[in-house]
VMD Tcl script that draws the C-alpha trace (Angstrom):
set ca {
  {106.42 84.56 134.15}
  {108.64 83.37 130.90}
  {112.07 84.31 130.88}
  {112.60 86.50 128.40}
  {109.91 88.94 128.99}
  {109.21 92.13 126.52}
  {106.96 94.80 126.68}
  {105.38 96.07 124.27}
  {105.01 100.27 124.00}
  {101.58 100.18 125.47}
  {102.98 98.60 128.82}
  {101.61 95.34 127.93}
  {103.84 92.35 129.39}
  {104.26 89.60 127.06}
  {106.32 86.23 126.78}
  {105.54 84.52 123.25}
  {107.73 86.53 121.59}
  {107.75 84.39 118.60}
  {103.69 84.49 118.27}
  {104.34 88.38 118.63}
  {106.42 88.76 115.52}
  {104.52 86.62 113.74}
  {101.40 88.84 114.35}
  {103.58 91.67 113.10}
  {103.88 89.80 109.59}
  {107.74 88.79 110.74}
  {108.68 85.03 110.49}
  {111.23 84.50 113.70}
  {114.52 82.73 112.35}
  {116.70 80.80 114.52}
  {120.74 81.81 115.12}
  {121.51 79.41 112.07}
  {119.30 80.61 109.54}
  {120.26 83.88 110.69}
  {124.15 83.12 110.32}
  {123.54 82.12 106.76}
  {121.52 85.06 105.99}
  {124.02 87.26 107.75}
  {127.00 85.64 105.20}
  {124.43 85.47 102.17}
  {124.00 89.48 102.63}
  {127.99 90.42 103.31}
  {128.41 88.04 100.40}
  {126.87 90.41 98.04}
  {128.51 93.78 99.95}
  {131.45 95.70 98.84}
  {133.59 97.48 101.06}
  {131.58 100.97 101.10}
  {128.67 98.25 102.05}
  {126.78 98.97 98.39}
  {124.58 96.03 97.05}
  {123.64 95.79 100.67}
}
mol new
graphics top color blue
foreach p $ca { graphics top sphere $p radius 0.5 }
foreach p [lrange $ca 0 end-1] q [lrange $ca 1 end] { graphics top cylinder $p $q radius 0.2 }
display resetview
């Protein structure tokens, strides 16, 4: 078995958790692309978090 393993809510055991979000309509993003989204976002944020 892969390491990590999910499970979906119907019990099923899966491994390819990239192929499942991608079958969910997601696009997986790797820690970098997610760090520059992350700063993109609080870029645009004030304080109270508006323009979120």
């Amino acid at each position: 078995m892969g390491i990590p393993a999910c499970v979906k809510e119907d019990g099923e055991i899966f491994t390819d958790w990239e192929g499942f979000l991608k079958d969910q309509g997601l696009e997986p993003i790797w820690p970098e692309a997610a760090d520059q989204a992350k700063a993109e976002i609080a870029a645009q944020c004030d304080l109270r978090q508006h323009n979120c």
